[in-house]
C-alpha positions, 0 to 999 in steps of 0.5 A, spaced: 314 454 042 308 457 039 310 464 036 303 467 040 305 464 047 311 468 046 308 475 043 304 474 050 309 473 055 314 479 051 307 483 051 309 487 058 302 485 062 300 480 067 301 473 064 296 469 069 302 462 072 295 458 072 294 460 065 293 454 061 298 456 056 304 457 062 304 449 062 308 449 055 312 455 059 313 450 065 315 444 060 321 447 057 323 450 064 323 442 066 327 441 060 332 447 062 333 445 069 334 437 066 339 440 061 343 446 066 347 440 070 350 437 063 351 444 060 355 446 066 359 440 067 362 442 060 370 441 059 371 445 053 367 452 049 365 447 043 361 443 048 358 448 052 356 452 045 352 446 043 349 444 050 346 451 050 345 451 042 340 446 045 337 449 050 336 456 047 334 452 040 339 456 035 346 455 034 351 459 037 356 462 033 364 459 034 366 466 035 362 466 042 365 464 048 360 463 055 363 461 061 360 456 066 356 456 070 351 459 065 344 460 068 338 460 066 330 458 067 329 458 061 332 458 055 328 459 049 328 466 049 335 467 048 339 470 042 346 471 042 350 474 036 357 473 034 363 475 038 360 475 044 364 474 052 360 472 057 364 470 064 362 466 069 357 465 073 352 470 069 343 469 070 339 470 064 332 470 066 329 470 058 321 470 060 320 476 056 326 475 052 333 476 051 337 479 045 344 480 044 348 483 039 354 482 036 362 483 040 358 483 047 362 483 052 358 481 059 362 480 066 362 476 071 355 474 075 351 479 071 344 478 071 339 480 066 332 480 068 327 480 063 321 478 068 318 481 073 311 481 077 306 486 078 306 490 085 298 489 087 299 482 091 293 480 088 296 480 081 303 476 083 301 470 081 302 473 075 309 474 070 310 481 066 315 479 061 319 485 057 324 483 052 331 487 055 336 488 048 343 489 048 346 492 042 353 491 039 360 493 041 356 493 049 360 492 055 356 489 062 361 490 067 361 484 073 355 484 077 351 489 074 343 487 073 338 489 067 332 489 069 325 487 064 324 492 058 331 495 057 334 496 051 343 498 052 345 503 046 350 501 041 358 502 044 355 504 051 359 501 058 354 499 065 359 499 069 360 493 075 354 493 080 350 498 076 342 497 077 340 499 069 333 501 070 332 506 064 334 505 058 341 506 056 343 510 049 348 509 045 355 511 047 355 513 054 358 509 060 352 508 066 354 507 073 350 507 080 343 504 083 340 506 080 344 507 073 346 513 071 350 517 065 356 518 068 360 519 061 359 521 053 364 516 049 
């Protein structure tokens, strides 16, 4: 993946889907969707590190356990640090990019959703990516959904369900649609 390819659908404005660079965007998406069924039918953390390793193309660290099924279209705008728990049926929509420190722990059916489309109908047929960062010591509680753009404080909770659809700061709990504080830690 070419390094300007990825500054343009990190970049927050209209990427054009029938942009000719959206083909290399719609190779490794195929090449996703080719790879998701075995990573899914995963038997132990060792296979399912490697199979995901492959799709995002950098090793996961060992300390790292992803639950199946893990999805995602894409793929390669993914980095997950070290000691990081993500549970069951999780949605990783990596398009504008998704980072995620150290000693995560993410809930069962969360969604991070770095890619949206723009409101005017006549710009849908484009993607606006905005790179969504989960810093260390974070807790994403079951079901809760960040959208494109979104940076989660260090040591902070989004508690199960929450919308976050702001910024969160460090240490405080967030909770609601939209997610709002609801405690300092």
């Amino acid at each position: 993946m070419n390094r300007e390819l990825l500054e343009k659908m990190q970049s927050g404005k209209p990427f054009r889907l029938d942009d000719p660079a959206f083909q290399e965007i719609v190779a490794f998406k195929d090449r996703t969707l080719s790879l998701s069924p075995q990573l899914n039918a995963s038997t132990t953390s060792d296979e399912f590190r490697d199979r995901l390793s492959d799709i995002i193309g950098s090793k996961i660290d060992e300390s790292t356990t992803i639950f199946a099924p893990f999805f995602t279209n894409f793929g390669r705008y993914i980095s997950i640090g070290k000691n990081v728990f993500i549970n069951h049926a999780c949605s990783f929509l990596d398009m504008g990019g998704i980072t995620i420190g150290d000693n995560v722990l993410i809930g069962p059916k969360a969604n991070l959703v770095s890619e949206n489309h723009p409101i005017d109908p006549s710009q849908r047929n484009c993607l606006i990516g905005k790179p969504i960062t989960i810093k260390n010591n974070v807790w994403i509680g079951a079901g809760a959904t960040i959208l494109p753009g979104i940076t989660v404080g260090e040591n902070s909770i989004v508690a199960a369900g929450a919308i976050v659809t702001k910024d969160v700061p460090d240490n405080i709990i967030v909770a609601g649609n939209p997610a709002k504080q609801i405690k300092s830690l």
